[in-house]
C-alpha positions in Angstrom: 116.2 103.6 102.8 116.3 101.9 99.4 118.9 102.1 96.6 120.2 100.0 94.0 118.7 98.2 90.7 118.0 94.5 89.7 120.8 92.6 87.6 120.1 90.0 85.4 123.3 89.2 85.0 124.8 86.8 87.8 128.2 88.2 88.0 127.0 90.9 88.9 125.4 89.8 92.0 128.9 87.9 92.7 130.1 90.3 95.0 127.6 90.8 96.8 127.2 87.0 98.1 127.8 85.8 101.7 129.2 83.1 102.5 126.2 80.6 104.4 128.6 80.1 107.8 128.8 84.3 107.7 126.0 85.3 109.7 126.4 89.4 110.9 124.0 91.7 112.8 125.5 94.5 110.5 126.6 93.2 106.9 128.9 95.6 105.4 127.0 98.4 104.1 123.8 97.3 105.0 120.6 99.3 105.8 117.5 99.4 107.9 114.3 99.4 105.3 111.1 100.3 105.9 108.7 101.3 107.0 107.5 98.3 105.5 107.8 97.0 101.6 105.6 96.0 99.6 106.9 94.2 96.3 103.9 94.1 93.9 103.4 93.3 90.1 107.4 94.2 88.5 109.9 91.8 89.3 112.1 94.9 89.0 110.5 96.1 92.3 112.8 93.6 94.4 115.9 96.3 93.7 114.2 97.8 96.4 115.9 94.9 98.9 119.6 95.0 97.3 120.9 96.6 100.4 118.8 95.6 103.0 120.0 94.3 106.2 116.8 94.7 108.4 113.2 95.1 107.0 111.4 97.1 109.9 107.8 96.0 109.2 106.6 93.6 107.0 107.9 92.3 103.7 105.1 91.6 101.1 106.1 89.9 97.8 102.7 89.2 95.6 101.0 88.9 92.4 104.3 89.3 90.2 102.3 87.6 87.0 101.6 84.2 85.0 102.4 85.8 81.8 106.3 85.7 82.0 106.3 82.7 84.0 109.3 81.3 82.2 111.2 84.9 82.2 110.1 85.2 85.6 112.2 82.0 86.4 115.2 83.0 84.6 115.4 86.2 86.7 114.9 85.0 89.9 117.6 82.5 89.2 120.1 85.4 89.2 118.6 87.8 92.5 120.4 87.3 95.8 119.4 89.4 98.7 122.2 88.1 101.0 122.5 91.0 103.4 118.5 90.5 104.4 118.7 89.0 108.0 115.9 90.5 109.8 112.3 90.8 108.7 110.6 92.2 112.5 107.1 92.0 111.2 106.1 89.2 108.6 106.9 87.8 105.0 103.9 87.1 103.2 104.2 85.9 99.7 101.7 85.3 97.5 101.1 84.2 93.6 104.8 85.3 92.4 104.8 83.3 89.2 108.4 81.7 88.7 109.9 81.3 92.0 111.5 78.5 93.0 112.7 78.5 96.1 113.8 80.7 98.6 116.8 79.6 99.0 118.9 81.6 97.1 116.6 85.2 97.0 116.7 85.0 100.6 119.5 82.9 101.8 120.5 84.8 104.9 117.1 85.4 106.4 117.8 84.4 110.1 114.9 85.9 112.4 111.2 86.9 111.9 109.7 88.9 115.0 106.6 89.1 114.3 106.0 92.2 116.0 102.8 92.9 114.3 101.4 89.8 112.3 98.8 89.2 109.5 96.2 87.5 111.0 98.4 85.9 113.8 100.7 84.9 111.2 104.2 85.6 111.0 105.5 83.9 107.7 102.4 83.1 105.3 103.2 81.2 101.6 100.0 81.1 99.6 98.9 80.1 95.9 102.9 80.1 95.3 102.7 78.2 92.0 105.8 77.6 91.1 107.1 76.9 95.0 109.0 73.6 95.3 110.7 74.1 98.8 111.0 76.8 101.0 114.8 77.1 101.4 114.9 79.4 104.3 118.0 77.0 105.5 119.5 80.1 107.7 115.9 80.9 109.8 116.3 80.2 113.1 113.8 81.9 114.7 109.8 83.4 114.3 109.5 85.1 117.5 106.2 85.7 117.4 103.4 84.6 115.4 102.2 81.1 113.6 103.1 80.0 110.2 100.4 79.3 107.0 101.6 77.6 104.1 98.7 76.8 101.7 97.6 76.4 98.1 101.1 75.5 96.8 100.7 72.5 94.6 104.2 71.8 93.9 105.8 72.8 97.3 107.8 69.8 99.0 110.6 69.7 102.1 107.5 70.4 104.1 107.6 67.5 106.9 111.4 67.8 106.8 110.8 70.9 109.0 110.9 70.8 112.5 109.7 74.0 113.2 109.3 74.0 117.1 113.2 74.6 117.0 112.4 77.8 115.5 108.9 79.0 117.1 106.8 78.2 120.3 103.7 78.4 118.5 104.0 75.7 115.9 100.8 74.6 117.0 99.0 77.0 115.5 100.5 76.6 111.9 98.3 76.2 109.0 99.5 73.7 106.5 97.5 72.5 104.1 96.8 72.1 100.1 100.3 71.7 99.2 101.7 68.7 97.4 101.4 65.6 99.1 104.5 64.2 101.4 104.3 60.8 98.8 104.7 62.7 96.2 107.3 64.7 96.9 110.2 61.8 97.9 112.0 64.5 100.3 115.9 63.5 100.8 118.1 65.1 103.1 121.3 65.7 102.7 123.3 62.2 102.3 120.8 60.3 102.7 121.2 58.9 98.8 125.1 58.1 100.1 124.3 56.0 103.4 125.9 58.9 105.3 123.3 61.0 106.6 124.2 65.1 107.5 121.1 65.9 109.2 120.3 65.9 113.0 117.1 63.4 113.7 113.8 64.6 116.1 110.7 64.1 117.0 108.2 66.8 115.4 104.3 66.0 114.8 104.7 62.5 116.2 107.7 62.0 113.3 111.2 61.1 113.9 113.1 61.8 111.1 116.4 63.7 109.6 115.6 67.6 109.2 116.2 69.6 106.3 115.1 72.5 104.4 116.5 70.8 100.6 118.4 68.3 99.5 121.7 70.4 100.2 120.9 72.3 103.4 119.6 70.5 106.8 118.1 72.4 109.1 120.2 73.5 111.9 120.3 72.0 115.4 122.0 73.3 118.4 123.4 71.3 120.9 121.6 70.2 123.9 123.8 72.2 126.4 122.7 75.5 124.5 119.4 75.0 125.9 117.4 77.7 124.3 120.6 79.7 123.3 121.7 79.9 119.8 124.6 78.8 118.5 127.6 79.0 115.7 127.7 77.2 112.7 130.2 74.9 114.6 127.8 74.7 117.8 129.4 76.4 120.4 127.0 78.3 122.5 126.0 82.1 121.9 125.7 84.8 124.0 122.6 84.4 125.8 121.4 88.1 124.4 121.9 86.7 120.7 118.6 84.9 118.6 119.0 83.2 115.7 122.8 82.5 115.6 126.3 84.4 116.5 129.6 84.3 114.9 131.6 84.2 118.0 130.7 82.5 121.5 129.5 84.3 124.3 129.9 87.6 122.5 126.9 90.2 122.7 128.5 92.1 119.9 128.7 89.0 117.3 124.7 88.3 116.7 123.1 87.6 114.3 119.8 89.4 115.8 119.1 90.5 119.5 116.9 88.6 121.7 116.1 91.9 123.3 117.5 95.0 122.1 120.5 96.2 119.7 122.7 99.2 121.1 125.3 100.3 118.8 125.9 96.9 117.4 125.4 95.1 120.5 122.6 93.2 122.2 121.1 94.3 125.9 118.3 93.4 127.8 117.4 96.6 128.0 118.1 100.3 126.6 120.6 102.3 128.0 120.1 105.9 129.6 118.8 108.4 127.3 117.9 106.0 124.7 114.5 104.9 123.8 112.9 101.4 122.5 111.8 101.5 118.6 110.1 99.0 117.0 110.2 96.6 119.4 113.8 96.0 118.5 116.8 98.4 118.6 117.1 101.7 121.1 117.1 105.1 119.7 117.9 108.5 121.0 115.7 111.4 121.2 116.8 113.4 118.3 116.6 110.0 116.3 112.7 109.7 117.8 112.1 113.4 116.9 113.1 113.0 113.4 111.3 109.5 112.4 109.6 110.5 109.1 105.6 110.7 109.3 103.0 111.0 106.6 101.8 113.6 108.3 103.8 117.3 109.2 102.2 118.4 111.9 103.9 118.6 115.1 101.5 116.8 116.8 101.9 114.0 114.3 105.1 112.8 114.9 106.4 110.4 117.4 106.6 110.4 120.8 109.0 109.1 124.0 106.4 107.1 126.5 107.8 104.9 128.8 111.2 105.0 127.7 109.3 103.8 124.1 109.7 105.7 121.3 105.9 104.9 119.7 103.7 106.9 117.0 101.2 107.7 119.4 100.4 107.8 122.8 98.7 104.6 124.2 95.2 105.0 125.3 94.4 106.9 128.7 97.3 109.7 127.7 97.6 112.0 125.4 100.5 114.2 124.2 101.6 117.4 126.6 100.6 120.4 125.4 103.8 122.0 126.3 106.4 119.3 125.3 104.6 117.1 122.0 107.0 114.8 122.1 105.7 113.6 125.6 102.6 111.8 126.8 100.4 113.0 129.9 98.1 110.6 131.6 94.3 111.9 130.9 91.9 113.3 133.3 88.6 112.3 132.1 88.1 110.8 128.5 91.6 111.1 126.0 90.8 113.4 123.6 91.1 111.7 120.1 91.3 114.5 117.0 89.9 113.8 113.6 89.9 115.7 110.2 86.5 117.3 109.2 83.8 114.5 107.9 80.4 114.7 105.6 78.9 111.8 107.0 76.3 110.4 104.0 76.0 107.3 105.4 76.7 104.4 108.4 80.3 103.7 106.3 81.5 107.0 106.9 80.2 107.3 110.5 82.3 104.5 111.2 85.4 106.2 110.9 84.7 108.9 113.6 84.2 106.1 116.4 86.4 107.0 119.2 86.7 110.7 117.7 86.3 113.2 120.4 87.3 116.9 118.6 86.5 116.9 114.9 89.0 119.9 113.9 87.0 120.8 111.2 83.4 121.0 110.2 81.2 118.4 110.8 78.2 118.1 107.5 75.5 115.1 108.0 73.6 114.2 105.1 71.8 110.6 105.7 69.2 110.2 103.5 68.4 106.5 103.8 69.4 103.7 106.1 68.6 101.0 108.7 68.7 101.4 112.5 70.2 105.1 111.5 70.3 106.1 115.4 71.9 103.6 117.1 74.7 103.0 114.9 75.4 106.7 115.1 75.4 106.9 118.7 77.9 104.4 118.4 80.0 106.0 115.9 79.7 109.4 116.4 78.0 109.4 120.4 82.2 110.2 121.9 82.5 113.8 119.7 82.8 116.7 122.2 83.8 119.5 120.1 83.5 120.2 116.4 86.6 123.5 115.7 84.4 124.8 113.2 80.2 124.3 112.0 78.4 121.6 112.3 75.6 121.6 109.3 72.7 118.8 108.8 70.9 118.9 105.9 68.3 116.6 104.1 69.0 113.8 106.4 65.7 112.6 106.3 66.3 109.8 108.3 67.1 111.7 112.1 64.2 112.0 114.4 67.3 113.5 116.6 70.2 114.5 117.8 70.8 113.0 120.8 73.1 110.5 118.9 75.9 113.5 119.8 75.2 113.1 123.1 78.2 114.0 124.3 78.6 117.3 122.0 79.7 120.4 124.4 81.3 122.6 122.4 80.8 124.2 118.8 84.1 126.6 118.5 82.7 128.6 115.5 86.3 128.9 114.0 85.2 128.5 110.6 81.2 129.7 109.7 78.8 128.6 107.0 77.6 131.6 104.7 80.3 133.8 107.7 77.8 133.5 109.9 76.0 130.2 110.9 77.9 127.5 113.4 74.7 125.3 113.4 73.2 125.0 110.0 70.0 122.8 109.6 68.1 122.7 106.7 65.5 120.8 105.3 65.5 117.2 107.6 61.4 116.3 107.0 61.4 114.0 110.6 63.7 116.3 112.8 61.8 116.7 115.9 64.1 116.9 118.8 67.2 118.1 119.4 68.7 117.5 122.7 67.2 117.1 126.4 68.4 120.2 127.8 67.8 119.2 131.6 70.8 116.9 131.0 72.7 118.1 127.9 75.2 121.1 127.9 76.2 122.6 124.9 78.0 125.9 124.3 78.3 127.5 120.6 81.9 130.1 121.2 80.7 131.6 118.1 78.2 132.1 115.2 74.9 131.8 115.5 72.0 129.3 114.3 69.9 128.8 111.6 67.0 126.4 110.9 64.9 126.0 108.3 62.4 123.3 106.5 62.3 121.6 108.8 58.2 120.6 109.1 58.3 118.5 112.7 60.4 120.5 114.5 58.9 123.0 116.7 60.0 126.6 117.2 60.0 126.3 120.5 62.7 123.0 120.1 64.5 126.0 118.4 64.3 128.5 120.9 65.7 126.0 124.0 68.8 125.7 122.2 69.4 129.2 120.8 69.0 130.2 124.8 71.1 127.5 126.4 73.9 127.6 124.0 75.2 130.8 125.2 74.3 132.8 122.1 74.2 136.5 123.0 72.1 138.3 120.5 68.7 138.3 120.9 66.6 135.3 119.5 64.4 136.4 116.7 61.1 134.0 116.0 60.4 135.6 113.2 63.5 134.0 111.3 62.3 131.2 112.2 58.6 130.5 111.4 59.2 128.3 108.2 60.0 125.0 110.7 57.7 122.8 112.7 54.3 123.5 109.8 53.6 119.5 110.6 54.1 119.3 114.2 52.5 119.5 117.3 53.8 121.8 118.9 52.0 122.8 121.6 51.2 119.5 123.7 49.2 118.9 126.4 50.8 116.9 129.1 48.9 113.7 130.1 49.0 112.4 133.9 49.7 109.2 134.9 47.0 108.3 137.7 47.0 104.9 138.8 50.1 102.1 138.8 50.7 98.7 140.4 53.3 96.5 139.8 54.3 92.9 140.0 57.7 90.9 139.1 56.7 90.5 135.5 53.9 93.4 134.9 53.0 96.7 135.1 49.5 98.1 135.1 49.4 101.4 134.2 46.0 104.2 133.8 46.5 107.9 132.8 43.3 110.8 132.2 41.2 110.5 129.6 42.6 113.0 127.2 39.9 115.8 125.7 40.9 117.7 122.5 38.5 120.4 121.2 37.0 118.1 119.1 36.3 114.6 120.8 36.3 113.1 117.1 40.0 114.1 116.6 41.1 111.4 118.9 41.7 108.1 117.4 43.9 106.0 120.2 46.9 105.7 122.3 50.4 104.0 122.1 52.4 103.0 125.0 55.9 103.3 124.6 58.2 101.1 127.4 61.6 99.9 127.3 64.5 98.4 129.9 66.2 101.2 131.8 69.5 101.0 133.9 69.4 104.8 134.2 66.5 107.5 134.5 68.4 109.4 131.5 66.1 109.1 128.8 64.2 111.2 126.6 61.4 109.5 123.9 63.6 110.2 121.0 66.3 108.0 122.0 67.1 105.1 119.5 64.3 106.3 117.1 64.7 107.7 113.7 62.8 108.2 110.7 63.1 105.1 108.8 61.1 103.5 111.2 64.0 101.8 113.4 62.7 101.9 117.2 64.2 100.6 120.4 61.3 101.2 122.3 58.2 98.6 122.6 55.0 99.4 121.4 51.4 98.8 122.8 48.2 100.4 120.7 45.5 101.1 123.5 42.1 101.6 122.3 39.7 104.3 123.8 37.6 103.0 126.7 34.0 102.7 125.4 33.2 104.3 128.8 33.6 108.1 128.0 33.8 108.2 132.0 36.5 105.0 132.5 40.0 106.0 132.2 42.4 104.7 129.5 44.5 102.2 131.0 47.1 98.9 129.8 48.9 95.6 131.4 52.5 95.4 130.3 53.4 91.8 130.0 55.9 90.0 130.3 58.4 91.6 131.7 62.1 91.2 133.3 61.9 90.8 137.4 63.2 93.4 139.4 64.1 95.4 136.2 63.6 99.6 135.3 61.2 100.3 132.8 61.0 103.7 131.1 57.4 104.6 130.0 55.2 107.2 128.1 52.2 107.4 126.5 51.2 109.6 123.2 47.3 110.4 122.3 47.1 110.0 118.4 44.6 112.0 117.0 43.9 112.8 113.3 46.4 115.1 111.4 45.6 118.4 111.2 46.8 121.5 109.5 47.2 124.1 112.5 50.1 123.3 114.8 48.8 125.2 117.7 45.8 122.5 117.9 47.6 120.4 121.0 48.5 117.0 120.8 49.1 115.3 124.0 51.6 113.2 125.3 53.5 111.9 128.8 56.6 112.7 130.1 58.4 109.4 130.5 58.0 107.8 134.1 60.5 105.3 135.6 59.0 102.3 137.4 60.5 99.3 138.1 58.8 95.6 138.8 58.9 93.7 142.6 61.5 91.0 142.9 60.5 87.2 142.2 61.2 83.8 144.1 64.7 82.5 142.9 64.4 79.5 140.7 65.7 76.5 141.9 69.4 75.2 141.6 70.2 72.9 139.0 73.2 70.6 138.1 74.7 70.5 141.8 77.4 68.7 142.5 
């Protein structure tokens, strides 16, 4: 809610002045801004504050240019926003060219919440070039939050400040890089006279009169307040009231609540049939139902959770299906929906972490990259359904998709070319799709397609085409211009011999035999650490070379009759390993030449003697 424009001329700002003793939760005609402001660039922005009472969310005032530095001054001599008394986020000001102080822009500001901060700050003053004091003399209290005030080279009143009367975590302000206390000759109020105004305490090992200028001190209440506010003349507040009151002991006369406002008055708590909002005032349910959103969609808008009116629902619910505007606790994993992604890179797979529906289609084109499959495990490893096709093209980089290892469902509501769900074309180090022994996947509708793709075997193809629940028949034939590089009919090696130790592993298998003896060239062992026996060889490869698997080249026994064999060393104690072992033999042209591999084996090392203790006491 915004309205108004900018004078220059300061008689017309006259009638909108307070009075400093007139401190009101609701200032005539005032109005609840927000969701947050951001004042940027044109001075002539700030007409967006003229009526302001409360800013719910931040306040940002920044680079308002050098250039008119001088005319700059000149205007902000003349803008009063007296009606501002409540900021419940942060103020954050930064380069605005030609302001003096705050005192007069701002000269009613009486509480920052700090509800959500920047970077754990609640107020934050930085490269303010023409700053020479702050001038908040009516802020009382910064709920929340620390205070940085840096980079201001003419900004003075500075030690005056006591600000553990207005926050309890003045120990984590940030002051530095202003102008230097020596320089600045701060005087408090009568001072110059012999008759000093100011209260005197102790802050930062300093005991000394507190003030914000030379005309304002900063206000102290009286000891029997304890942490209560208090009046301009010191009598005690209500104890629901922060920052000030202007009658004693009166919930309804606050400046701003210490818990919540209802209807002009502050409560510990909301009423019946009213909600919390913002951390500040209680709302009721059509008031919830009708907070405006960027977004139209029914499931967009806000909704009543623990007697909170919030934007979302907090993690482990989700909204009812039947009521929106309500949350139901989860069973299982909360679903979390996303728009439709093409994912070209790690960037944009970032944005899909915690995603578990993509309503949408879901395209992959990675073409280049570094540790490809782990990262988009991590990103993308929580997506259980895709709404409508999921296509991967040219993404030369996946060896394969187990990164969606938690994909179950491909609903088929939208279909590439009307007839493909599962669209892959042309990924030149595909060679595995899923582990079907422990992967379920269902496609509702649509069917498959797969084609150039040179290291992915027909077979691969066929698995998934018969466990996805497709019903027509699968055709080969549609299907013969994919796995032209590969392998793809393997012979099995067998593991023969092991024996174990708490840091090794020695490990022999047959001597493999291809048609031709001269074809084989060597063997790699593959091991790594593993919790679990849910592991397939593909896991945590890809095809830009990232591995998480350990290597070991075995040469062929010179023996034709001694079986291949290796010693894995060092190793973790009392640790899983998974292990397999590949034959590489030279590339050929036909793939129904075998090549021949393991299938991975779990074995885990003996336990070792406990080291001894050290550093007893």
């Amino acid at each position: 809610m915004r309205s108004g424009t900018v004078r220059d001329d300061l008689t017309l700002f006259g009638g909108l002045l307070l009075s400093v003793s007139l401190i009101c939760l609701w200032p005539v005609n005032g109005e609840i801004c927000g969701p947050s402001i951001d004042i940027r660039n044109e001075i002539s922005e700030l007409k967006r504050l003229e009526n302001c009472t409360v800013v719910e969310g931040y306040l940002q005032i920044l680079l308002i240019g050098e250039k008119f530095s001088n005319q700059n001054q000149d205007i902000f001599r003349t803008l009063r926003f007296p009606k501002l008394t409540i900021i419940t986020d942060y103020l954050l000001l930064f380069r605005v060219t030609g302001l003096e102080s705050l005192r007069d822009l701002f000269p009613n500001l009486t509480v920052i919440r700090g509800r959500n901060l920047f970077y754990n700050y609640a107020l934050v003053i930085f490269e303010m070039t023409s700053l020479k004091d702050i001038g908040l003399f009516n802020l009382r209290n910064i709920t929340r939050g620390a205070i940085r005030i840096e980079k201001n080279p003419d900004l003075c009143y500075l030690d005056s400040v006591d600000w553990s009367l207005i926050m309890d975590a003045e120990y984590n302000n940030f002051i530095a890089g202003n102008k230097q206390s020596k320089e600045c000759g701060d005087v408090c109020p009568g001072i110059m006279e012999d008759d000093p105004q100011c209260i005197k305490t102790n802050f930062n090992d300093n005991y000394n009169y507190r003030c914000w200028t030379s005309n304002h001190c900063q206000k102290v209440c009286p000891v029997e307040c304890e942490k209560r506010a208090c009046t301009e003349t010191g009598e005690c507040c209500h104890p629901e009231c922060l920052g000030g009151c202007t009658v004693p002991n009166n919930n309804s006369a606050c400046a701003a609540c210490t818990h919540y406002n209802h209807e002009g008055r502050c409560v510990p708590d909301c009423p019946p049939d009213t909600y919390k909002f913002e951390g500040w005032r209680c709302v009721t349910r059509d008031f919830c139902a009708k907070v405006p959103t960027s977004l139209a969609n029914e499931f967009e808008k806000f909704v009543i959770h623990s007697g909170e009116c919030v934007q979302d629902c907090p993690s482990g619910f989700t909204r009812n299906e039947s009521q929106s505007m309500f949350c139901s606790a989860c069973i299982g994993l909360c679903d979390k929906i996303c728009d439709e992604k093409t994912i070209d890179s790690v960037d944009a797979a970032q944005s899909l972490k915690g995603c578990t529906v993509i309503k949408g289609n879901l395209r992959i084109n990675i073409r280049r990259g570094n540790n490809i499959a782990s990262e988009l495990e991590t990103f993308m490893g929580l997506i259980q359904t895709v709404t409508g096709y999921v296509k991967i093209r040219h993404s030369h980089t996946l060896a394969s998709l187990s990164f969606l290892k938690n994909l179950r469902y491909i609903n088929g509501e939208e279909l590439l070319e009307g007839l493909y769900s599962f669209h892959v074309l042309d990924n030149q180090n595909l060679q595995h799709l899923w582990d079907w022994n422990h992967h379920n996947l269902t496609i509702r509708a649509g069917k498959l397609f797969f084609n150039a793709n040179p290291k992915l075997c027909v077979s691969e193809i066929r698995k998934m085409w018969e466990k996805t629940g497709i019903a027509e028949k699968f055709k080969e034939n549609e299907f013969r211009y994919n796995g032209d590089r590969a392998s793809c009919e393997s012979y099995i090696l067998q593991f023969k011999y092991n024996s174990t130790m708490s840091n090794r592993i020695k490990l022999t298998w047959e001597r493999y035999r291809p048609p031709d003896f001269r074809d084989l060239i060597s063997f790699i062992v593959y091991y790594k650490e593993a919790p679990f026996q849910n592991i397939t060889e593909f896991d945590g490869q890809d095809g830009c070379g990232s591995n998480s698997w350990n290597l070991v080249d075995v040469d062929l026994p010179s023996d034709k009759n001694t079986d291949p064999g290796v010693l894995l060393s060092p190793l973790k104690p009392w640790t899983q390993y998974a292990i397999f072992v590949k034959a590489i033999t030279l590339a050929v042209e036909d793939p129904h030449i075998p090549g021949a591999k393991s299938r991975v084996v779990y074995i885990r090392t003996k336990a070792s003697e406990p080291s001894m203790p050290l550093d007893l006491r």
